[in-house]
ROLUMVEX-823418 format. One record per residue: residue number from 1; residue in three letters; y, z, x of N, C-alpha, C in turn. Coordinates in Angstrom, 2 decimals, decimal comma, padded with zeros to 5 digits. Layout:
! ROLUMVEX-823418
[NUM; "ala"; [Y; Z; X]; [Y; Z; X]; [Y; Z; X]]
...
This chain:
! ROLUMVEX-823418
[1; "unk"; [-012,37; -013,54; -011,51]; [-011,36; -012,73; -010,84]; [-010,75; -011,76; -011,85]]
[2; "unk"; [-010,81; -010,62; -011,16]; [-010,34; -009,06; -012,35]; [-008,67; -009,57; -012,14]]
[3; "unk"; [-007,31; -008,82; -012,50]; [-006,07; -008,70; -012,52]; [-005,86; -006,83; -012,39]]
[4; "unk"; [-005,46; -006,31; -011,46]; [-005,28; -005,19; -011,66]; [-003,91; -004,41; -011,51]]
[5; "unk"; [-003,50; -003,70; -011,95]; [-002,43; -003,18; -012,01]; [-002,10; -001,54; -012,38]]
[6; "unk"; [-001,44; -000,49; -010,86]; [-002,02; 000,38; -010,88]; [-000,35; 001,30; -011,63]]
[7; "unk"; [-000,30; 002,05; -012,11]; [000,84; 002,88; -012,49]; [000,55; 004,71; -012,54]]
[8; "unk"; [001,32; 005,11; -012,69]; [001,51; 006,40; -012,43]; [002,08; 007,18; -011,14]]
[9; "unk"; [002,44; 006,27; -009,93]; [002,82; 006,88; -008,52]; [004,06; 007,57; -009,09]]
[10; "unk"; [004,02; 008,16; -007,85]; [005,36; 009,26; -007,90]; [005,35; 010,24; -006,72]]
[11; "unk"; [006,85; 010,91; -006,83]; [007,18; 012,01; -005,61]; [006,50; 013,18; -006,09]]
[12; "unk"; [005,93; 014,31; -005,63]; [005,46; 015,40; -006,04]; [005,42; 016,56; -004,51]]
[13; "unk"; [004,99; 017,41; -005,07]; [005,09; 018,60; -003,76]; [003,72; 019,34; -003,99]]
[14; "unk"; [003,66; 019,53; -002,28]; [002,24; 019,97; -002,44]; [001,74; 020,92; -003,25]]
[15; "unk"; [000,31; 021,04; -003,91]; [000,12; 021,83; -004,93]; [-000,22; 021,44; -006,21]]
[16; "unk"; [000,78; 020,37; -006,14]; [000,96; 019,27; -008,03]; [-000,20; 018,70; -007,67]]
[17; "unk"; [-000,19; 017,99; -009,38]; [-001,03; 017,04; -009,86]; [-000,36; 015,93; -010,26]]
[18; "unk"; [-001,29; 014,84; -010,14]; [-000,47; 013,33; -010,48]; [-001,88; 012,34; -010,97]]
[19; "unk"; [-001,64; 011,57; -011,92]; [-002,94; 010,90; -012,31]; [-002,17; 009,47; -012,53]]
[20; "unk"; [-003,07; 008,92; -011,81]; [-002,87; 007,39; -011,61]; [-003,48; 006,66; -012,63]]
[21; "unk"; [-003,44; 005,62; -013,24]; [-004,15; 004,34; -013,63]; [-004,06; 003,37; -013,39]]
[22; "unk"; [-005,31; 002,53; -013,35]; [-005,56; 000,89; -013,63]; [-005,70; 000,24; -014,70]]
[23; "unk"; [-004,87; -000,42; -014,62]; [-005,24; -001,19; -015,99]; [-005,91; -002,50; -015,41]]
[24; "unk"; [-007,13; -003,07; -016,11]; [-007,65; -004,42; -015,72]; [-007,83; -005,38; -016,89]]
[25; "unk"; [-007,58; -006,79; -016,32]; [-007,94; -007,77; -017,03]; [-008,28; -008,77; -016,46]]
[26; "unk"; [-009,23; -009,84; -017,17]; [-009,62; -010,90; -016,52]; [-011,27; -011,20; -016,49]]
[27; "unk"; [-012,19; -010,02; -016,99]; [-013,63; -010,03; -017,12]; [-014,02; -009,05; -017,94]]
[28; "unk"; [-015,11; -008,84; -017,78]; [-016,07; -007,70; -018,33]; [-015,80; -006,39; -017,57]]
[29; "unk"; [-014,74; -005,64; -018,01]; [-014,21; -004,48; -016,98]; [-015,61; -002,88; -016,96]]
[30; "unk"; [-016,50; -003,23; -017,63]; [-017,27; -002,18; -017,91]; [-018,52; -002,93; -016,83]]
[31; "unk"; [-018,88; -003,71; -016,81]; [-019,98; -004,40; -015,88]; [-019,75; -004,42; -014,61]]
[32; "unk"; [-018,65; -003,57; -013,87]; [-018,21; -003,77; -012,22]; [-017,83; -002,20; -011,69]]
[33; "unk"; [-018,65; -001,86; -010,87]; [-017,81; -000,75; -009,86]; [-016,36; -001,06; -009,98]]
[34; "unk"; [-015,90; 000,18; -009,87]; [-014,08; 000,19; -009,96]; [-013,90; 001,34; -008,53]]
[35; "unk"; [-013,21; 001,31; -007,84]; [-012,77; 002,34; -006,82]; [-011,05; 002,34; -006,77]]
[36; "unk"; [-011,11; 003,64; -005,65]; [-009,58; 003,60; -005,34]; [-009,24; 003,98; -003,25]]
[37; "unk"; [-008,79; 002,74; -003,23]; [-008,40; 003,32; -001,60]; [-007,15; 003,41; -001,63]]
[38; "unk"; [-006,88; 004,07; -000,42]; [-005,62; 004,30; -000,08]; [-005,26; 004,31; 001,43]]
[39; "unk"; [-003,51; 003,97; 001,77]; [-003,31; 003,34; 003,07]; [-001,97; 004,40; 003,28]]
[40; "unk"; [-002,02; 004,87; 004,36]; [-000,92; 005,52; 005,02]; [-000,08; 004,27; 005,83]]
[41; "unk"; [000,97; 004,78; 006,14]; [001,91; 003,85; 007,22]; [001,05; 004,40; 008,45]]
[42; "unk"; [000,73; 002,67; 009,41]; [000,10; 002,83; 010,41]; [-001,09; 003,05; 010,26]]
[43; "unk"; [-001,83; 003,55; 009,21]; [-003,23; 003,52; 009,13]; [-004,28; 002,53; 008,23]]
[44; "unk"; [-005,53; 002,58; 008,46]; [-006,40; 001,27; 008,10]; [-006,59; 001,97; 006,32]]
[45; "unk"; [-007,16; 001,15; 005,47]; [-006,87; 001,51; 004,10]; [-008,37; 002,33; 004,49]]
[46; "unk"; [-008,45; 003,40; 003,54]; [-009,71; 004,55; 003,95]; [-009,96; 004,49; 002,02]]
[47; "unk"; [-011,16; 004,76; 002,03]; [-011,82; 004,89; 000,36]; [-011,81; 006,09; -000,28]]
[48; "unk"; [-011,59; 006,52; -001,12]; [-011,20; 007,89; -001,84]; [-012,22; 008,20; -002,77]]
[49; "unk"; [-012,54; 006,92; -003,63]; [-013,25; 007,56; -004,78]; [-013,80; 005,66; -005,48]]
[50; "unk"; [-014,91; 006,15; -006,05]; [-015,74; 005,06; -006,64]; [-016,43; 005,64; -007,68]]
[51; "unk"; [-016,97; 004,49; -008,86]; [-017,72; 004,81; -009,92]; [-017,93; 003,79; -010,65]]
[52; "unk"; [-018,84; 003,93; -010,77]; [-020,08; 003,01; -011,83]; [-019,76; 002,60; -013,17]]
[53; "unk"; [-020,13; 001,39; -013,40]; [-019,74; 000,45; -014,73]; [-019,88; 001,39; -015,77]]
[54; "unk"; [-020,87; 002,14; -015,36]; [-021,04; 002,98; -016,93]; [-020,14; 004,49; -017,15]]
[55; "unk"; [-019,75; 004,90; -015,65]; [-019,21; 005,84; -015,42]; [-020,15; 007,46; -015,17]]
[56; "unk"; [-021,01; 006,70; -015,21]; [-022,32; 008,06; -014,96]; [-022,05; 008,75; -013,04]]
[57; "unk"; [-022,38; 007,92; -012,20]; [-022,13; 008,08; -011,25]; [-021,06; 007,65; -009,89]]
[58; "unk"; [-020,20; 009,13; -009,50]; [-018,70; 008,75; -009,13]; [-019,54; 008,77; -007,16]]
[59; "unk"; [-018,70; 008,64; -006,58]; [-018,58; 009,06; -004,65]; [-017,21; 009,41; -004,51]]
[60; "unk"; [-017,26; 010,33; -003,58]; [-015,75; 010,85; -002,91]; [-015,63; 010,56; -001,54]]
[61; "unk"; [-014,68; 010,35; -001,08]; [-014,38; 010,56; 000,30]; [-014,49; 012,57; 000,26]]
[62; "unk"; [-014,51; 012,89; 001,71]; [-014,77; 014,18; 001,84]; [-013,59; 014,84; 001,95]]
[63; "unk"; [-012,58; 014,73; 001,97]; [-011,20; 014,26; 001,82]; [-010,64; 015,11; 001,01]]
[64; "unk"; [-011,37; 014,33; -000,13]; [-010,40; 014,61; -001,82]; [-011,94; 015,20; -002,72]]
[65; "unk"; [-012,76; 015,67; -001,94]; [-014,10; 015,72; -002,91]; [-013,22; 016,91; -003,43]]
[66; "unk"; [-013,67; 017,80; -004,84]; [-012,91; 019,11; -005,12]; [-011,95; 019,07; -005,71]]
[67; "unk"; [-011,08; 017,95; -005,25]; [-009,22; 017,99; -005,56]; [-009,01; 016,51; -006,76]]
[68; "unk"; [-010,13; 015,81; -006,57]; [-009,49; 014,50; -006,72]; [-010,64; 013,70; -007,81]]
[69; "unk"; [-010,21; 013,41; -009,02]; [-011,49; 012,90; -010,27]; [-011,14; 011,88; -010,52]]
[70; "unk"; [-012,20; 011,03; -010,46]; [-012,14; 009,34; -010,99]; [-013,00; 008,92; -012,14]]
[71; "unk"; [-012,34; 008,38; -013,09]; [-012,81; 008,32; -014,31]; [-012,24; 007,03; -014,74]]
[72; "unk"; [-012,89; 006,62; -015,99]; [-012,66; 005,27; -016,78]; [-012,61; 005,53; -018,22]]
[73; "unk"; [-012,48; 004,49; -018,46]; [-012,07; 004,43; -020,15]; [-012,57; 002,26; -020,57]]
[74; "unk"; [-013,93; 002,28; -020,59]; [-014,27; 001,26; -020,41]; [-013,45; 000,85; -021,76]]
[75; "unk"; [-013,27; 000,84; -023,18]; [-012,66; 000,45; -024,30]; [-011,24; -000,04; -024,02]]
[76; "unk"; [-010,44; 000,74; -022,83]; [-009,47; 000,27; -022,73]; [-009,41; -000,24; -021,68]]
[77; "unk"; [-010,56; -001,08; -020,73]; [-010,18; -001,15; -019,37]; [-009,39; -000,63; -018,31]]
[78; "unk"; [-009,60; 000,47; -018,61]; [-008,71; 001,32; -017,69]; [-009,68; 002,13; -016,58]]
[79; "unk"; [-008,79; 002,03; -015,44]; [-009,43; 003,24; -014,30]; [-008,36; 004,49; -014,24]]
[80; "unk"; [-009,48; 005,64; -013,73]; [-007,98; 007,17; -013,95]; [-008,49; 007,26; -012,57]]
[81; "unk"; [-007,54; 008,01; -011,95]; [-007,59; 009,37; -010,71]; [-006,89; 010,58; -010,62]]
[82; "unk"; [-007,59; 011,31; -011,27]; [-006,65; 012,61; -011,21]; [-006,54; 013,23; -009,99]]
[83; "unk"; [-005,62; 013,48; -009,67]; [-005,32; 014,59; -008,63]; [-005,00; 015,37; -008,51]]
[84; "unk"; [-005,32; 016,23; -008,17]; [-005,05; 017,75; -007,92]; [-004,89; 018,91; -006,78]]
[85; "unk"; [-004,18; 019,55; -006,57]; [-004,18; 020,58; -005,41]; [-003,91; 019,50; -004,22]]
[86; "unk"; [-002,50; 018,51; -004,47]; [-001,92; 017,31; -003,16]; [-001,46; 019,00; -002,20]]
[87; "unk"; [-001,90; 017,64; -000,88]; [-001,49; 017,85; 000,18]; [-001,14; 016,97; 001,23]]
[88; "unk"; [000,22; 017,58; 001,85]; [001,13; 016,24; 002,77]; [000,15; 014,97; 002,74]]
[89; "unk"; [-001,29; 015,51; 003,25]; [-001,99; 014,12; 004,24]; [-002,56; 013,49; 003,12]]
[90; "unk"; [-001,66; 013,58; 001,48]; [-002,36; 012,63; 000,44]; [-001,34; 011,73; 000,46]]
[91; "unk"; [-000,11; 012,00; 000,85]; [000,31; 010,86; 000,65]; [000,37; 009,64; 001,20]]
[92; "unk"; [000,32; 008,33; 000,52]; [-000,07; 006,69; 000,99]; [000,15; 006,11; -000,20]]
[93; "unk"; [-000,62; 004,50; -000,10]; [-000,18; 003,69; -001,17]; [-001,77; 003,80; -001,82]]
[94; "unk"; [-002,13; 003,78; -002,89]; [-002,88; 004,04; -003,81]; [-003,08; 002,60; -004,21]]
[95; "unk"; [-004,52; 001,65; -004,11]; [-004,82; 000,58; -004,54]; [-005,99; 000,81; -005,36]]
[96; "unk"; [-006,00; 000,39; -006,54]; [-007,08; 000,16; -007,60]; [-007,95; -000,72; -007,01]]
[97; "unk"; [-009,42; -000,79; -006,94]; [-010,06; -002,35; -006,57]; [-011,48; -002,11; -007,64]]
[98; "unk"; [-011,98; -003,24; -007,53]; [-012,93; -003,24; -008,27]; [-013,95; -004,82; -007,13]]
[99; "unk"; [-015,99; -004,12; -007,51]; [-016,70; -005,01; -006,66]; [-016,88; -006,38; -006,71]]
[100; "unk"; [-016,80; -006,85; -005,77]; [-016,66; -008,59; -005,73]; [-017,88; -008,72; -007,13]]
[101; "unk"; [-019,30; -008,40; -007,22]; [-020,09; -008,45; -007,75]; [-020,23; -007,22; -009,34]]
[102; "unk"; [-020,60; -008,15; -010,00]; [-020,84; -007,39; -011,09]; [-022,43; -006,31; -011,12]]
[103; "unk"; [-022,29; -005,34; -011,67]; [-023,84; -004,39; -011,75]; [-024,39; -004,48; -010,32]]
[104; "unk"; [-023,28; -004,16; -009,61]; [-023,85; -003,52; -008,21]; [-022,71; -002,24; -007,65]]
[105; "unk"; [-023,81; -001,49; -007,22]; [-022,87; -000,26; -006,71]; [-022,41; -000,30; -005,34]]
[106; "unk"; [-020,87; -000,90; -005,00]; [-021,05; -001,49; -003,40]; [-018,72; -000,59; -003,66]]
[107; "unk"; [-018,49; -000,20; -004,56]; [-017,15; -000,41; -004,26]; [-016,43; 000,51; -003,39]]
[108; "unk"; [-017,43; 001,10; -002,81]; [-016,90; 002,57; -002,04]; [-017,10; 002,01; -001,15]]
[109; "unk"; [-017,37; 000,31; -000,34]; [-017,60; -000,06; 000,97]; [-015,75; -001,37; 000,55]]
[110; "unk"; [-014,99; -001,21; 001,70]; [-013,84; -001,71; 001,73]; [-014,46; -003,70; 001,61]]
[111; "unk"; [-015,69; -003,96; 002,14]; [-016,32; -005,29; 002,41]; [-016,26; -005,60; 001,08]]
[112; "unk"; [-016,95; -004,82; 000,50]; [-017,40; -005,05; -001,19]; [-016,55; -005,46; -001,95]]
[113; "unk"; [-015,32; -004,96; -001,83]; [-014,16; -005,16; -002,93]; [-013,74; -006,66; -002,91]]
[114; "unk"; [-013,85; -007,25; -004,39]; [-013,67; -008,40; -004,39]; [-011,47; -008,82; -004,98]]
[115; "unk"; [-011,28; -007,82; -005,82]; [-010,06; -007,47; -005,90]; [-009,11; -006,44; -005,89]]
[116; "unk"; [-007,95; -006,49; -006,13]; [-007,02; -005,51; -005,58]; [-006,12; -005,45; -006,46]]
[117; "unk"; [-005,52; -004,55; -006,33]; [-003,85; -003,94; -007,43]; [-003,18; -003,93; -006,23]]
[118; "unk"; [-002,00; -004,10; -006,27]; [-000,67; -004,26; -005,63]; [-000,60; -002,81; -005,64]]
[119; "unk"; [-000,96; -001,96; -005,62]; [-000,36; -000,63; -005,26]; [-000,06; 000,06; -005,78]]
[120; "unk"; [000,22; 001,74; -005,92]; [001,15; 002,68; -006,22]; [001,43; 003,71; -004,81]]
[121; "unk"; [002,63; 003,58; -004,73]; [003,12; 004,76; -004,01]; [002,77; 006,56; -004,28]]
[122; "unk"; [002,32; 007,42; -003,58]; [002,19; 008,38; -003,83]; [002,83; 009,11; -002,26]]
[123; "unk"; [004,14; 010,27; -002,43]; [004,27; 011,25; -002,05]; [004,41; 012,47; -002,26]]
[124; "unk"; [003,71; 013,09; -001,23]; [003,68; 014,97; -001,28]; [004,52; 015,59; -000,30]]
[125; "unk"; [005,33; 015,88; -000,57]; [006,26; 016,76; 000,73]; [006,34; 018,45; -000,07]]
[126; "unk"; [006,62; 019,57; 000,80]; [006,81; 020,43; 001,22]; [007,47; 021,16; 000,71]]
């Protein structure tokens, strides 16, 4: 079982940039898909962005493809998401997860995710 823990949320206005991290502990943080979903009030958690143990190959939701970069820092176990060019319909709660399974590319499917971060808040207003 990974431990994840996401920081960087915050208020911002549309336009800004805001970059999130994960920090993980608890395994081999370089041997596991890492992703990031996110949940509006009232809505089902939807997938944003995923990438590979090695960091070679990312997926976007169609969403944030353009606006929105997911990156790692396997030395420090860390996951990034930069964001860029927010708009109202980005804001939600921002969960770090990473795949139940190690050296498989599954974390961009919500089934797959074996753990979770408690969250970061992210709003964009006007």
């Amino acid at each position: 079982q990974v431990q994840l823990l996401e920081s960087g949320g915050g208020a911002v206005q549309v336009g800004d940039s805001l970059t999130l991290s994960c920090a993980a502990s608890g395994r081999t943080f370089g041997t596991y898909t890492m992703s990031w979903f996110r949940q509006a009030p009232g809505k089902d958690r939807d997938f944003v962005a995923a990438i590979t143990g090695s960091g070679i190959t990312t997926r976007y939701a169609d969403s944030v493809k353009g606006r929105f970069t997911i990156s790692r820092d396997n030395a420090k176990d860390t996951l990034y998401l930069q964001m860029n060019s927010q708009k109202l319909e980005d804001s939600a709660i921002y969960y770090c997860a990473a795949d139940r399974y190690a050296s498989r590319w599954g974390a961009y499917s919500i089934d797959a995710i074996g753990s979770w971060g408690r969250g970061a808040q992210v709003t964009v207003s006007s």
